[in-house]
Structure formats: structure tokens, C-alpha cells
N, C-alpha and C positions, 0 to 999 in steps of 0.2 A: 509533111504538112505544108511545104510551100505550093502556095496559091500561082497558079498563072495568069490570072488575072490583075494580079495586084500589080501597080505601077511603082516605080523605084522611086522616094523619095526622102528628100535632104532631113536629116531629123534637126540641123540649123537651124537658128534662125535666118532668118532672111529677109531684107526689105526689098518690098515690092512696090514696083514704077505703077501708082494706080492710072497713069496715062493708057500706059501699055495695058491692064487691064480693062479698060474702060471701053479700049475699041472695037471688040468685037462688035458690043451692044449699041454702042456711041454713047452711054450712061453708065455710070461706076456704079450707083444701085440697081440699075437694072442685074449687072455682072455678080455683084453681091447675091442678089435675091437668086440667081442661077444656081450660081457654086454653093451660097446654103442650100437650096434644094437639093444637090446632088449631092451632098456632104450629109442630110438627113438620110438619103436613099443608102448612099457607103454605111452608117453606121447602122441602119436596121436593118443592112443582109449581115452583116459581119455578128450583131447580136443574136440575129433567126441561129445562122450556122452553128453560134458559141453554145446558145440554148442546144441546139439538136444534138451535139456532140456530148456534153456535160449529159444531157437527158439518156443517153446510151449509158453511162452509169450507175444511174438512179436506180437502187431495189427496190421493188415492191414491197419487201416487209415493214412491217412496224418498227421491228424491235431496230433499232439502229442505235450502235453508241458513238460517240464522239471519236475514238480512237478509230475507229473502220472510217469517218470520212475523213479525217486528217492524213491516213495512211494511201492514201489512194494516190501515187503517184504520176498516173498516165494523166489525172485530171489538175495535175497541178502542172504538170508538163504540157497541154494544152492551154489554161490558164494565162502562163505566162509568156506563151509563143503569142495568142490573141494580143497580150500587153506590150510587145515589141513591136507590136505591129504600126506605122503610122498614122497618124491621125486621121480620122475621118474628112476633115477640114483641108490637109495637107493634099492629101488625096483629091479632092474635090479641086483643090487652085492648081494641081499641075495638070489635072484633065483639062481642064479649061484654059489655061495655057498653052498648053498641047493640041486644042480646037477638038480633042474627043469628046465632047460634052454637045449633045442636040437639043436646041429649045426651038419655039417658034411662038409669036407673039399673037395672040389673039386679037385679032382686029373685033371690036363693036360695028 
């Protein structure tokens, strides 16, 4: 299940120089508004993907008891691989760090 796209990241905390963050854009919100964007984009492939996998699962039938979903181990073992996974956010400030993150400013 590992991902190669996924970037390695400190599951630390860490304080950040918002100097050094600022300069890309030359504005620390502007840099904010980027890495939230990208931080929403990380978290809605990694949900699509979670959906699609767990959805491999799913029976068609009706009749479903409680024991048959608790019992399904591959989906709990997917589960919790997704939950180890770092933060969408985390994600989002080292790509940008790292300058893999492409934005462009729309001029009026």
C-alpha cells in the first residue's frame, strides 16, 4: 500500500520561520491561501482513493449483519494505514517548502 507519491513527513511538531515561509509569495497569506489549497486538493484525492477502496468491499445485498462488517479485516487494515498517513496540511507545508507546489497570480 505504500504510496509513491507521498512525501516524507515529520509527524513533530515544528515551528515554522513564517519569514521563510512568506518568501516565495512575498505575503505570508498569500503562502497560507496556497498551502490551504493544496492541503484541500491532498485531502480530497486521499478520500476519493479511501472511498474507492473501502467501495471494493461493499455487498450488494440487503441482508448485512453487524458481525460480517466488524469482521472484515482487509478494511480495517486499509483504515488504519489511511490514519497513519500524515496530515493533509503537513503535506501541503513541506511541498511548499520544497517549492513543488505551482500557483500563478491572476493579474486583473
Amino acid at each position: 500500500m505504500e504510496d509513491k507519491n507521498q512525501v516524507k513527513v515529520s509527524d513533530d511538531t515544528i515551528t515554522r520561520d513564517v519569514i521563510k515561509l512568506s518568501e516565495p509569495t512575498g505575503n505570508i497569506y498569500e503562502s497560507v491561501v496556497i498551502m490551504s489549497k493544496r492541503s484541500n486538493q491532498i485531502a480530497a484525492d486521499l478520500k476519493k482513493e479511501l472511498s474507492d477502496k473501502l467501495n471494493e468491499f461493499s455487498n450488494n445485498s440487503l441482508v448485512d449483519t453487524l458481525e460480517e462488517t466488524f469482521e472484515n479485516r482487509e478494511q480495517i487494515e486499509i483504515s488504519r494505514y489511511y490514519e497513519k498517513l500524515p496530515k493533509p496540511t503537513l503535506t501541503a507545508i513541506k511541498e511548499f517548502q520544497n517549492g513543488e507546489i505551482y500557483w500563478r497570480k491572476i493579474e486583473s
